[in-house]
C-alpha positions in Angstrom: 118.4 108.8 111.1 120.4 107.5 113.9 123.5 104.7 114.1 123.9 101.9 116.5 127.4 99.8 116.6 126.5 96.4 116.2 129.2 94.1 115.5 132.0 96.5 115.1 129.9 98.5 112.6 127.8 101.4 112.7 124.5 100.8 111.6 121.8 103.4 110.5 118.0 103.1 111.1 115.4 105.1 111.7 112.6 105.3 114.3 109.2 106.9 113.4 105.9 106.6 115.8 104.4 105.0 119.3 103.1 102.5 120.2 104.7 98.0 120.1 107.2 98.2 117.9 107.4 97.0 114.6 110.9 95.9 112.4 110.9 96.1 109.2 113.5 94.5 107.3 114.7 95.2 103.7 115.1 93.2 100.5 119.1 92.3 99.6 121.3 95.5 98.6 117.4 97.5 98.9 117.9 100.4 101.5 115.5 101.0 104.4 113.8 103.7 102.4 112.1 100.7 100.1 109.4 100.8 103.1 109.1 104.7 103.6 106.2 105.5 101.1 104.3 102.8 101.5 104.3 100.8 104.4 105.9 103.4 107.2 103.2 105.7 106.9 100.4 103.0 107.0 101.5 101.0 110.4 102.3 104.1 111.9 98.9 105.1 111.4 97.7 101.8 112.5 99.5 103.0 116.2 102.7 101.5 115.9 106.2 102.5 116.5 107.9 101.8 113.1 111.7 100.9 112.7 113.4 100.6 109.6 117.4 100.1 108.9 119.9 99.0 106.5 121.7 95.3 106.4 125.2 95.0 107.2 127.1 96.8 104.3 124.2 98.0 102.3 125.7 101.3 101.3 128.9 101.3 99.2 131.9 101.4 101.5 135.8 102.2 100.2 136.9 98.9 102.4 136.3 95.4 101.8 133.6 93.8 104.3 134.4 91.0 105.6 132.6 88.1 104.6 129.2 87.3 106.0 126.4 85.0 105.7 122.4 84.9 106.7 123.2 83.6 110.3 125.3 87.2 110.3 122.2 89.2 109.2 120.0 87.3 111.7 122.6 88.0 114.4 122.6 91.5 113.2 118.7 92.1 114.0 118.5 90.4 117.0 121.3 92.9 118.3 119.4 95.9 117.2 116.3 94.5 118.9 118.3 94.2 122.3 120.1 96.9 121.9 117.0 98.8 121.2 114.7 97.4 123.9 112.2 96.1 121.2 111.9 92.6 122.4 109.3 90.8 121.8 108.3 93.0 118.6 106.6 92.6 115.5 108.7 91.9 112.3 108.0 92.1 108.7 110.6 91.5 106.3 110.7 90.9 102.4 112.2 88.5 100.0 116.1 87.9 102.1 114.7 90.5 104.8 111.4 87.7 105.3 114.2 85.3 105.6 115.7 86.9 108.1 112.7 87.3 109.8 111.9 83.6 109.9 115.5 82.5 110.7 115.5 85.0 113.9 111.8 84.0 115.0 112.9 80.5 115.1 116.7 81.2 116.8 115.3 83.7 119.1 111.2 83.3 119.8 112.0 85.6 123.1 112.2 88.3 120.7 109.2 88.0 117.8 106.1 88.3 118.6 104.8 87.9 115.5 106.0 87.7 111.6 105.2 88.7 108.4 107.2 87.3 105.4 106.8 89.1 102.5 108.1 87.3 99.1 109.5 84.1 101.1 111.0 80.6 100.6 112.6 78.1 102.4 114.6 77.0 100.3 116.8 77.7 97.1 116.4 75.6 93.9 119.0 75.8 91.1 117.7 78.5 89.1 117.2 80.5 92.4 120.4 79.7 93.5 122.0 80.4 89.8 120.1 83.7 90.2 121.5 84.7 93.2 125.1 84.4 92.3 124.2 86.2 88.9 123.1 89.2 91.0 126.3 89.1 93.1 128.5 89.0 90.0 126.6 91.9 89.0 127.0 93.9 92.1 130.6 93.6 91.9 130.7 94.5 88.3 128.4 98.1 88.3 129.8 100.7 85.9 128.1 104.1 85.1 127.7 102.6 81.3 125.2 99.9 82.6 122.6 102.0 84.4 120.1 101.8 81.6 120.4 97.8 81.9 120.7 97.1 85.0 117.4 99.1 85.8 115.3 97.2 82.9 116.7 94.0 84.1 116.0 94.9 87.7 112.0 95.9 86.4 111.9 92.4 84.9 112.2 90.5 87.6 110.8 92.8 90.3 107.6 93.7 88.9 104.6 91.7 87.2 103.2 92.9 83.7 100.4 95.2 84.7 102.9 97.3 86.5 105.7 97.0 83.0 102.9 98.0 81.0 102.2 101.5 83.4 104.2 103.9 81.2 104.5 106.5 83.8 105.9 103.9 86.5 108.5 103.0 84.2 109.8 106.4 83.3 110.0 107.3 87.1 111.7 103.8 88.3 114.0 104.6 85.3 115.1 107.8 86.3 115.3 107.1 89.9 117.7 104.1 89.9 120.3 105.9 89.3 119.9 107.3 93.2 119.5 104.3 94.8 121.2 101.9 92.7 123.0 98.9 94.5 126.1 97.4 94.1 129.7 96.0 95.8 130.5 93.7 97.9 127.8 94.0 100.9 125.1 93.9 97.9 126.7 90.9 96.3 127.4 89.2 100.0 123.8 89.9 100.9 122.6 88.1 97.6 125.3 85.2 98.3 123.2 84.9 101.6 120.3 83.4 99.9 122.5 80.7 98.1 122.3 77.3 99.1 119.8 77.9 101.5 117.2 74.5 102.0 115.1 75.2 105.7 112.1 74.3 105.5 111.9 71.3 108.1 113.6 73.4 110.4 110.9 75.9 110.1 108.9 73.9 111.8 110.1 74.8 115.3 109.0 78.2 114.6 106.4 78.8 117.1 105.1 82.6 116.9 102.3 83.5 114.8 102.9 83.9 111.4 101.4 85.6 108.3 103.2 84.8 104.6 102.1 86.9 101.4 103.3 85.3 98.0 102.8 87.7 94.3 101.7 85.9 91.4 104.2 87.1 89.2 107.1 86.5 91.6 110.2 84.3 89.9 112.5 85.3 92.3 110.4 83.7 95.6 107.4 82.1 94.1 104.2 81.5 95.6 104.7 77.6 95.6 108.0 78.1 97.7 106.0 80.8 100.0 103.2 78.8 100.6 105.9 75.8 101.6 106.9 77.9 104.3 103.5 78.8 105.1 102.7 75.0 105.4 105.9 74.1 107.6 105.5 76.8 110.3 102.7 75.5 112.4 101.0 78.6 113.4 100.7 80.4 109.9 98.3 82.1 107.3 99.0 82.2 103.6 97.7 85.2 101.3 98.7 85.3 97.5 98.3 88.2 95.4 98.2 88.0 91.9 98.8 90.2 89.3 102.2 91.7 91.0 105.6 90.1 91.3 108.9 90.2 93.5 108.4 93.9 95.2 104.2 93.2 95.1 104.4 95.3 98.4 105.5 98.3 96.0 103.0 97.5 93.7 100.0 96.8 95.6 100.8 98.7 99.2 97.2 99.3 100.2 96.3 95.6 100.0 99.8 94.6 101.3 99.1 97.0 104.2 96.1 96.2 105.0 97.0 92.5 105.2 100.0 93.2 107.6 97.8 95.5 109.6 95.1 92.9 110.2 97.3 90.4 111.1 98.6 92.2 113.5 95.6 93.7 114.7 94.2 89.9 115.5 97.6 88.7 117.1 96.7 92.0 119.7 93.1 90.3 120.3 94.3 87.2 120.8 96.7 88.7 123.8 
């Protein structure tokens, strides 16, 4: 692991591989070891130079962060990216990471390349919007005695049936929350970033090429608000999986892999 300042803070990321570089860019309050199992190993087979890191204030801190909103977190990546020497590189983010993703490719195309948006929307609805702040109340309320809850909730809403029904899956999410279980104010700020949020004409402008992958099962960016981004941006290919739901790229990695891979692949033919 290595730290860059960015904004008077010190972030953490790691670099793993050769070859263009690729971003990846983490779920709200999810460290970036959500992508090293899965999709890490898989584009750095593919020949790529793979770079994960952590949003502003991911991991608990004693002080209070100041607050911050998704032009911050955009801000954020395209600093690491300079600072770095990535530019233009290949992103993929998921659910407020995909966000991210879309907001910087349209800010700053001189950095992207290309895009994947994993779990996406363009928008927030009220029950999206009433979600989010429910999650940020929760990050600021964590207590030891709400483990147990907290993961079953989390499963609920992160996961579609087949993978709720896998009783080996469950027992090991269960007893590994507790290590990377989320929560203060960067986790609740991070979900507060999500609120409120209505782009999808502005998505237009985005010009690089752009591939969006939707889960079935997803309540927390469904496939109808994916595939609305996926019709805005002009240059852009929609996949939906079914049978998987908000973290589909933890439940189906080979297919989500293999989708990111491709795309990528024919964005380096078309050059």
């Amino acid at each position: 692991m290595s730290t860059i300042e960015i904004d008077g803070m010190a972030v953490s990321y790691h670099d793993r591989g050769v070859g263009e570089p690729v971003l990846l860019i983490p779920p709200a309050a999810a460290r970036a070891t959500v992508w090293r199992q899965h999709q890490v190993p898989a584009l750095v087979a593919a020949g790529y130079r793979v770079l994960t890191y952590d949003l502003r204030h991911t991991r608990r801190s004693p002080e209070h962060p100041k607050p911050f909103a998704l032009i911050d977190l955009v801000s954020d990546a395209a600093e690491l990216i300079t600072a770095l020497g990535l530019g233009p590189c290949r992103l993929v983010g998921a659910s407020l990471g995909a966000m991210i993703a879309q907001e910087l490719a349209l800010a700053r195309p001189d950095l992207v390349r290309a895009a994947c948006l994993l779990g996406t929307r363009g928008r927030a609805d009220g029950y999206r919007s009433a979600l989010g702040q429910g999650y940020a109340q929760a990050m600021r309320a964590v207590g030891r005695d709400t483990a147990l809850f907290e993961a079953v909730a989390s499963m609920s809403q992160l996961f579609g049936p087949a993978t709720l029904a896998d009783e080996d899956f469950v027992r090991s999410w269960l007893s590994a929350y507790e290590l990377f279980r989320p929560g203060g104010e960067g986790a609740a700020a991070q979900y507060e970033a999500t609120i409120g949020y209505d782009r999808v004409n502005e998505l237009r402008g985005v010009r690089c090429p752009c591939l969006v992958v939707a889960f079935g099962h997803d309540v927390i960016m469904p496939p109808a608000e994916g595939a609305a981004v996926a019709k805005a941006i002009p240059s852009c290919r929609y996949v939906e999986l079914p049978d998987c739901g908000h973290f589909g790229f933890v439940e189906r990695p080979g297919e989500v892999n293999a989708l990111i891979t491709e795309f990528f692949a024919e964005g380096d033919q078309r050059a």
